[in-house]
N, C-alpha and C positions, 0 to 999 in steps of 0.2 A: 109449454114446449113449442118453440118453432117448426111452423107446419113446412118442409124446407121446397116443397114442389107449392105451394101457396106463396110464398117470398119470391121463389125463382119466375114464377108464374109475374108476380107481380110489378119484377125487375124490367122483365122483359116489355113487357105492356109501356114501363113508364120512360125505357130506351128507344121505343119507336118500332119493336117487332123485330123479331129476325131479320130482314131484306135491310133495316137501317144497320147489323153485326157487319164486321168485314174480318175479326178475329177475334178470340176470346180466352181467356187463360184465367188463372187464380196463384195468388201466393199464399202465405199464413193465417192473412187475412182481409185480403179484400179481392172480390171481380173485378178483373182485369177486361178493359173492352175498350178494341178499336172501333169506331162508329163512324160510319158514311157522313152522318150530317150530327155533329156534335151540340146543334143547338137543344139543350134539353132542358126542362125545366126540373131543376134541380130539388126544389124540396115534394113534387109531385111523387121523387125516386125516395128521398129520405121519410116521403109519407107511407112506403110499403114496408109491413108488420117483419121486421126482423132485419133490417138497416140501420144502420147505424148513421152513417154520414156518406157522404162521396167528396170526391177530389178529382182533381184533374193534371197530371204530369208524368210524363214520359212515354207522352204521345198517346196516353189511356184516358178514359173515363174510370176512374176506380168506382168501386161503389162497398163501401168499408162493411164487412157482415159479421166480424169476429171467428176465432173458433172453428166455427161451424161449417166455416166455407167449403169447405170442400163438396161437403152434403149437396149446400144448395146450387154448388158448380154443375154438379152429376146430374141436377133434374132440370136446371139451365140449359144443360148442352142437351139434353134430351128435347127440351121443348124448342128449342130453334132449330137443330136439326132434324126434328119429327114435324116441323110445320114449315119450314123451308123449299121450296123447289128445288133449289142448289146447297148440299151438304157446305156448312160453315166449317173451316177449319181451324184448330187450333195453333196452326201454323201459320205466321204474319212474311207474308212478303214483299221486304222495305223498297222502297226505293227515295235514292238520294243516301244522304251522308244522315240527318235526321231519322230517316226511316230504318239504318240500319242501326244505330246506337239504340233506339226502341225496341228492336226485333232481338238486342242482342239482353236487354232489358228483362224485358218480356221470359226470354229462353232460360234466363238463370231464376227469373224467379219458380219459373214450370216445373223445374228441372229440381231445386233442391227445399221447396216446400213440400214437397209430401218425404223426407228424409228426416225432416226437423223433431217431430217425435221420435225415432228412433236415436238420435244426435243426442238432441238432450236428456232425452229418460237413460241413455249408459253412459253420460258425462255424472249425470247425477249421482247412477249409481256407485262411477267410482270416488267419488268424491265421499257419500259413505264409507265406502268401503277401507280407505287411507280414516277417515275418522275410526272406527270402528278396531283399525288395526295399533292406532296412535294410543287409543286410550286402553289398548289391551285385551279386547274383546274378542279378536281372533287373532290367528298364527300367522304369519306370512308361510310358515312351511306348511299350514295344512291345507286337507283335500279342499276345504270349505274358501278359503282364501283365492285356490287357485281357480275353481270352479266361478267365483261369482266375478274374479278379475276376468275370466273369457267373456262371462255373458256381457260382461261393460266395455270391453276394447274388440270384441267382435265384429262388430260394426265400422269401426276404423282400418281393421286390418283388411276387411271385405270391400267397405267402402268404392274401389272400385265394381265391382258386382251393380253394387246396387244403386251407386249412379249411371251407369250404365243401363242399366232396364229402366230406371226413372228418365233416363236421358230419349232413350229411343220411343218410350211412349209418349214424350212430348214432339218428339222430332216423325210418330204415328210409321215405326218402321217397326220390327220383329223385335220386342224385347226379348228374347230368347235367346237369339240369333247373340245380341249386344251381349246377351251376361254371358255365352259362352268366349266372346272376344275378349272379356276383361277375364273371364276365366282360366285363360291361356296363359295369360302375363303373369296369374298367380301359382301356375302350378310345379307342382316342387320341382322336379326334375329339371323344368326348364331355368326356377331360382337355383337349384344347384350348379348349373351353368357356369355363375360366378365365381365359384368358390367361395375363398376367402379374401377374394381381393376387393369382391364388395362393386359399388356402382363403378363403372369407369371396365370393367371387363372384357376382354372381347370371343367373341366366334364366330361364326360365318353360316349363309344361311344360300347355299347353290353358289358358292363362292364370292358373293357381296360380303363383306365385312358387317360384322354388327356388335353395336355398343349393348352390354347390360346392363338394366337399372334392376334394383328392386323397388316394383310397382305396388307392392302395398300399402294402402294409406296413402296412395296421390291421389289428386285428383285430376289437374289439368290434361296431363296425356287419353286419359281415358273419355273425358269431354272434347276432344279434336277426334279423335277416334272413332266414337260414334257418330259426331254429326258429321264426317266423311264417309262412316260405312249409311248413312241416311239414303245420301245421294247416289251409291251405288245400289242399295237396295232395291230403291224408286224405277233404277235403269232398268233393275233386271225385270223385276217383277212388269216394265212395260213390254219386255221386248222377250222375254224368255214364255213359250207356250206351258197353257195350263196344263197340260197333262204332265209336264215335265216341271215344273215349277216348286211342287212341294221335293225335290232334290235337286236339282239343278242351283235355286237361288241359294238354300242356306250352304251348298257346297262351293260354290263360287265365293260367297262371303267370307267363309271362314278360310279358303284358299288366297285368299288374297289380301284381307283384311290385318290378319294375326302376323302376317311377316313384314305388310307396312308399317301396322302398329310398333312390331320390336326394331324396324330396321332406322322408320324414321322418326314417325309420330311420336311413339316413345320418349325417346329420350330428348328429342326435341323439348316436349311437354313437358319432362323433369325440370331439364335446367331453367327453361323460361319460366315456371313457376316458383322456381326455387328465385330465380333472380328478381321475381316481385317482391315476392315474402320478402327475399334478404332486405330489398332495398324501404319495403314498408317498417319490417322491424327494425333495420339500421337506424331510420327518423326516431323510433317511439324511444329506443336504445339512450340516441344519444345526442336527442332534445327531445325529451320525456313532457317538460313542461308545455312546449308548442305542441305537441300535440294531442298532449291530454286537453288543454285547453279549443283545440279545432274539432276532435274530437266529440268530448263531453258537452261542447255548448254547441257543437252545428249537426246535430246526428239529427235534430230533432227536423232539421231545415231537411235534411236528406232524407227522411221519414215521408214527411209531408209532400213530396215530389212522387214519394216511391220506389226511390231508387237507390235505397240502402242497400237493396239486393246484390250493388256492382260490387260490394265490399266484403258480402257476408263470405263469401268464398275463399277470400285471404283467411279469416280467422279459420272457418274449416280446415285448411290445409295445414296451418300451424298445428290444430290440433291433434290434427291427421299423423303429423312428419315429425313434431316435435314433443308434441303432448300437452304443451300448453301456448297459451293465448293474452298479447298485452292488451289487443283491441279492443276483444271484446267486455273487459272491465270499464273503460270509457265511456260504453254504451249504457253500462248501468246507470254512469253517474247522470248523464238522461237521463233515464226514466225516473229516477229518485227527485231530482230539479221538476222532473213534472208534478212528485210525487208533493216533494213542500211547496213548490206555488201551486198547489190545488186547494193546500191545504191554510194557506196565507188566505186565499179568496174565501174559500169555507170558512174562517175564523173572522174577516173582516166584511163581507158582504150581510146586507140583511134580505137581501133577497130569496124567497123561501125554495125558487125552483131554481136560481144558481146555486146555491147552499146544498142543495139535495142533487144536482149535477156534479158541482166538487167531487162531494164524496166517494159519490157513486164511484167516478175516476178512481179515486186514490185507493180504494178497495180492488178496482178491477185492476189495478196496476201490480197490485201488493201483488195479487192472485197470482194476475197469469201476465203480465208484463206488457199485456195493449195498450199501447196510448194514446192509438189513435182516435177512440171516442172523446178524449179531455184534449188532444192537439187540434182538431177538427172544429170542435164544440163551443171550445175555448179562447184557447192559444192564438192559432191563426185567423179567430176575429177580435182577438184584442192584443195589438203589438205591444202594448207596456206591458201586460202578462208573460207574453211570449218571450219579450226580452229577459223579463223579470227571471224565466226556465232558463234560457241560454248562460247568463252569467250564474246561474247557480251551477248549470251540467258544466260549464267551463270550469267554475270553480273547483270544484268537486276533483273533476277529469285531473285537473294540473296535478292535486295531491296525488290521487292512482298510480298518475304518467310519471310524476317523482320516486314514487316508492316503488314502482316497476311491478306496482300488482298485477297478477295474471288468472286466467282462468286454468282450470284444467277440463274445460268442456264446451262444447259451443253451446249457447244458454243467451236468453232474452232476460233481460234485469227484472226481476223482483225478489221478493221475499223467499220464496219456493224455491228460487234455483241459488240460493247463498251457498248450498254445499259444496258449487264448483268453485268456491274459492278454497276450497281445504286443500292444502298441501303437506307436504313434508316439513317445510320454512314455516314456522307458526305462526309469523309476525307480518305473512301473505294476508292470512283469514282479518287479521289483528287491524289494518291496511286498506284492507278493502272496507271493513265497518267504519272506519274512523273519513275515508272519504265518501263513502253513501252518506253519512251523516252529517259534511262539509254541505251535498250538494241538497238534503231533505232542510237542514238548518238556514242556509242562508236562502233556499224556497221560498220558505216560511215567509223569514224575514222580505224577503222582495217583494211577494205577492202582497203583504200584508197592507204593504207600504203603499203600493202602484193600486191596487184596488179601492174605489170610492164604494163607500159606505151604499148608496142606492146603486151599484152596480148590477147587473143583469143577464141575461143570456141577449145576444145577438139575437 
């Protein structure tokens, strides 16, 4: 078992100590760290017991932990802020055009990696649950149906809530404060507002005019929302006296915050998110092929950077607002392309510790959908390999992007999460096997081919 304050202990040691941190954060899985003086030696880091690899793009030093990261973030941020003079913050403040595309980087990944087990463990479950109901095993009318359909779309209808407290504790302002502001958006009285005439409503709020959305299951308004109530927070709490402070701030916030939210941010947020989505799903829509193809063979390039993060928030939203997702079935076809060129070198290399690295991958991929130990390991030190993934994930992707496969849950490609292809349409589930299979078979085949017999690890 990884000792996680011994890893993080040893992380730090091998980044230069605290005073070389300038910011720090975590995704899914890897430490995120802007560093003063980036000259580091790299496998000095990749020598501490529970690393995996590192990398370096979007202005980070990554340092790849799997899984587990989060653990080892929590004794991370302890040990540089418990041995610091000056508290590190988790907050990056860019400067330039570089620094903000980073910072903007950085904030989605903070913001919606600790969501992802919730995200996928109730995409999964309903994706059961439509199995379970297809083959007869339960009612759609009974209590047992409707019961486990809340526990699986819970999460999507609250979704604002709880980006929102995820958001503000990245943004280190009153999560509290943040889920009573997305609180407000959801509560009934104020959706009854609408009526029946649905988004596009209006009322008035001290005689301003104001549009109604229904804000459940969005996400973008409620992400401009809190990182503007961030900056008002920050004011008061400099300028508002402490004895007055534990009322004053959260009453001034929520005074001011919940009627900008509905009057502007709001719907602002709807439509501009709505008109990403439209105009991302319009492409996948109606040239399926290009982009199954950009897709499925360049996710891996966007991995490898680390900045697949600018994307995952499309597919959420879909899932959120529509229920299902064409992206993120592309993404599989990744990891499956990683899945057969691992398994091409594993079957054509005689090298006993590339052969037993292979595998290893294609197990941990089956599992839990990381790829980054076989892209790092691999891949990105051997471009005929790496190439070899990309026309398989492309391949793959183009069938998906053909057949208009979709998810019904935001989920990272493996085995484990097949259920989010179960639909109502049979020939969805039918679709998706037949193009993970395009991109696992011609893997195979590429790897097989592109890999020399004395082949080896980098």
């Amino acid at each position: 078992m990884m000792d996680y304050k011994k890893t993080a202990q040893g992380v730090l040691d091998a980044v230069g100590g605290p005073d070389n941190i300038s910011n720090m954060t975590h995704c899914a899985t890897r430490l995120r760290l802007n560093l003063k003086n980036d000259q580091i030696n790299d496998d000095k880091v990749k020598a501490v017991d529970g690393v995996i690899n590192v990398s370096r793009g979007g202005g980070q030093y990554q340092v790849l932990i799997g899984l587990e990261v989060p653990k080892v973030f929590s004794e991370f941020e302890k040990l540089v802020n418990g041995n610091s003079a000056q508290t590190v913050s988790t907050n990056l403040k860019p400067e330039g055009f570089k620094g903000y595309v980073n910072a903007l980087f950085t904030a989605i990944a903070g913001i919606f990696a600790p969501l992802l087990p919730a995200l996928a463990g109730s995409g999964i479950l309903y994706g059961l649950l439509l199995l379970c109901s297809e083959l007869g095993w339960i009612s759609q009318k009974s209590g047992t149906f409707v019961i486990l359909t809340a526990a699986s779309k819970a999460v999507f209808y609250f979704l604002p809530i709880l980006l929102a407290f995820s958001a503000a504790r990245r943004f280190k302002v009153s999560p509290y404060i943040a889920a009573l502001i997305a609180g407000a958006l959801l509560y009934p009285d104020f959706i009854q507002l609408m009526g029946s005439h649905g988004n596009g409503a209006m009322t008035s709020f001290l005689g301003i005019p104001v549009v109604l959305m229904n804000y459940n299951s969005t996400v973008v308004p409620i992400l401009i929302a809190i990182w503007a109530y961030s900056y008002l927070y920050r004011w008061l709490d400099k300028h508002v006296s402490k004895n007055l402070e534990l009322v004053v701030v959260p009453l001034v916030c929520l005074l001011i915050m919940v009627p900008l939210t509905v009057i502007v941010i709001g719907p602002l947020g709807v439509y501009g998110g709505q008109l990403v989505a439209n105009i991302v799903n319009w492409l996948i829509k109606n040239v399926p092929l290009l982009a199954g193809v950009v897709v499925g063979g360049g996710w891996s390039f966007l991995v490898s950077l680390g900045i697949h993060w600018a994307v995952n928030p499309i597919m959420i939203n879909n899932i959120a607002t529509q229920g299902f997702d064409f992206i993120c079935p592309l993404t599989f076809a990744c990891n499956f392309g990683v899945i057969g060129t691992a398994l091409g070198v594993w079957l054509k290399t005689r090298n006993k510790e590339l052969k037993s690295f292979s595998l290893t991958g294609v197990i941990t991929i089956c599992l839990s959908a990381i790829i980054e130990p076989t892209l790092f390991g691999l891949l990105v030190k051997n471009r005929r390999i790496w190439a070899a993934q990309i026309i398989a994930g492309a391949l793959g992707g183009a069938y998906l992007g053909l057949t208009k496969v979709y998810t019904n849950a935001f989920v990272f490609g493996s085995v484990t999460t097949f259920p989010a292809f179960i639909a109502k349409n049979s020939n969805n589930f039918l679709n998706a096997m037949i193009g993970l299979a395009i991109s696992t078979i011609v893997g195979i085949a590429l790897g097989f081919i592109v890999t020399r017999r004395d082949e080896h690890l980098a």
